[in-house]
C-alpha positions as CSV (number, residue, x, y, z in Angstrom):
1,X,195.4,75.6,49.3
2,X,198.2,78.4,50.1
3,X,198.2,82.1,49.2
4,X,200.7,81.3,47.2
5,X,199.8,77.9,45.0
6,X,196.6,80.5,44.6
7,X,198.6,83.2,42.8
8,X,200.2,81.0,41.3
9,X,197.3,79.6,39.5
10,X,195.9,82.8,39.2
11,X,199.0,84.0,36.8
12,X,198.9,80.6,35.1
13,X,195.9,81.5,33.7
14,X,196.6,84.8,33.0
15,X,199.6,83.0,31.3
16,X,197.4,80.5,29.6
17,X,195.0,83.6,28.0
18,X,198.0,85.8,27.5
19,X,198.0,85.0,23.5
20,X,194.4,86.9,22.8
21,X,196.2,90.5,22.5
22,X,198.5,88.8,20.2
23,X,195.9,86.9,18.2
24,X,193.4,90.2,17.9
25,X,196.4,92.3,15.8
26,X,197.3,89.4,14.1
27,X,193.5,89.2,13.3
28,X,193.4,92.8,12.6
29,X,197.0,92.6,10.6
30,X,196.2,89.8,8.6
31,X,192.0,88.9,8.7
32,X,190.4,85.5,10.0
33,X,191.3,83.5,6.8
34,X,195.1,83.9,7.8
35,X,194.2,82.4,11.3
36,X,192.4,79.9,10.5
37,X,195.2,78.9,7.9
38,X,199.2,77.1,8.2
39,X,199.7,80.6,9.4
40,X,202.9,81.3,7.3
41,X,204.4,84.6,7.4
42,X,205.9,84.4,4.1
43,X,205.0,87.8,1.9
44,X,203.2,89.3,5.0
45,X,204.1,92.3,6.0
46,X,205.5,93.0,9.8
47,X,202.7,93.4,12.5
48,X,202.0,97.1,13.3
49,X,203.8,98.4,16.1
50,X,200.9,97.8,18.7
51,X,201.0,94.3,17.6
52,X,204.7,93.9,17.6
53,X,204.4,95.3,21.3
54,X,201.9,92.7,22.2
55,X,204.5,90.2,21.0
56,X,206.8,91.0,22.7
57,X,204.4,91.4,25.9
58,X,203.8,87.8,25.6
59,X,207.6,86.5,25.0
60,X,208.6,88.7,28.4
61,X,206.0,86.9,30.6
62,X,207.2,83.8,29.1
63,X,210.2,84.1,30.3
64,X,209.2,85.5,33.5
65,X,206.5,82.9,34.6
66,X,209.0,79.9,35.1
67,X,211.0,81.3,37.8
68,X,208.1,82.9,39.8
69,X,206.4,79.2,39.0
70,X,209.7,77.5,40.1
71,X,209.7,79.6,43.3
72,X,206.6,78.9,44.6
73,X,206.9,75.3,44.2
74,X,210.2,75.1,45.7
75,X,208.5,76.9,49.1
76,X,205.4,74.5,48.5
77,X,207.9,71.5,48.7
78,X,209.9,73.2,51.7
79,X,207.0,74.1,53.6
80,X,208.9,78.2,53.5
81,X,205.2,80.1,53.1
82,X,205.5,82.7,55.1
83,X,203.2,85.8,55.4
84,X,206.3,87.5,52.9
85,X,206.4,85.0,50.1
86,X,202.5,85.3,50.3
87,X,202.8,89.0,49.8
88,X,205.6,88.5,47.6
89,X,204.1,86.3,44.8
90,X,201.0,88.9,45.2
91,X,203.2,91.7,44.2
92,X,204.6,89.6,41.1
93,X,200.8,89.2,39.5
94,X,200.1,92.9,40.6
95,X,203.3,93.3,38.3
96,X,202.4,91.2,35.2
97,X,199.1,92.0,35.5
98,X,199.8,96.1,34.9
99,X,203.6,95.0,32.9
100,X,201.7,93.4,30.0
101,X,198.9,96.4,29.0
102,X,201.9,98.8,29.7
103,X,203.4,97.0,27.6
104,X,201.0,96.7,24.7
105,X,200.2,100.6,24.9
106,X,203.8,101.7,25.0
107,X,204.5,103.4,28.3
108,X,207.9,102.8,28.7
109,X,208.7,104.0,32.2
110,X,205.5,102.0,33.7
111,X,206.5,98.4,31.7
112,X,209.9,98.8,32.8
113,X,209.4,99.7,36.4
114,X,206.8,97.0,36.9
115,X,209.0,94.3,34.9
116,X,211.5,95.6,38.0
117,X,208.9,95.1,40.4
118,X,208.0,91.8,39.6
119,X,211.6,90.8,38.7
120,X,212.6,91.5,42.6
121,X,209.6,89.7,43.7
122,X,210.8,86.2,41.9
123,X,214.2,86.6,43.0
124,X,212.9,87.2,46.7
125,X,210.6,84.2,46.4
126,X,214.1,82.3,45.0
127,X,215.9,83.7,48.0
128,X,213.1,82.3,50.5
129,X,212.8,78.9,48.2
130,X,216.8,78.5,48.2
131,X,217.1,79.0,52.4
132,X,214.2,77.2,53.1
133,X,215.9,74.1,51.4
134,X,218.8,74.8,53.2
């Protein structure tokens, strides 16, 4: 398998476990019978703000995952893995890997500059995919 179906799989599962920060402040918020329930938010008070953040943690790499995912299966396709896109897709799960806790924690300058980071990695990889195809 290439580098870069590796990372990808790699950030799929960091994708597929990215819900446990979510679930432990809803756990915290709103206690194990509310999990294990229709989980309606009716009357319940808004998560606290370390909870909110991990929410929102969450939604952003969901948004960010297809593209990067798209990307690398576009190259995949187009045979366009070069030693770049390999060090390219490694720079995007360096990214999500420190976005999300930077994220959670609330150091602004550090989740925005890595959302940057990893942002320019995807659109490189898009670049690569798009004149590989060509």
């Amino acid at each position: 398998m290439s580098y870069e179906m590796t990372i990808l799989a790699l950030v799929t599962l960091f994708y597929l476990f990215s819900w446990l920060p979510v679930l432990l402040a809803k756990y915290q918020a709103y206690g194990g019978r509310w999990l294990f329930s229709n989980r309606s938010m009716d009357g319940l008070p808004p998560l606290p703000e370390l909870g909110q953040r991990a929410v929102h943690a969450q939604e952003n790499l969901k948004e960010s995952y297809p593209g990067f995912a798209v990307a690398v299966l576009l190259l995949a396709f187009s045979g366009g893995f070069t030693h770049t896109t390999a060090m390219a897709a490694l720079v995007f799960l360096l990214a999500r890997l420190v976005h999300m806790p930077a994220d959670i924690v609330g150091i602004p300058w550090l989740r925005t500059s890595s959302w940057g980071v990893g942002f320019v990695a995807t659109l490189y990889l898009l670049l690569m995919a798009l004149a590989a195809l060509v």
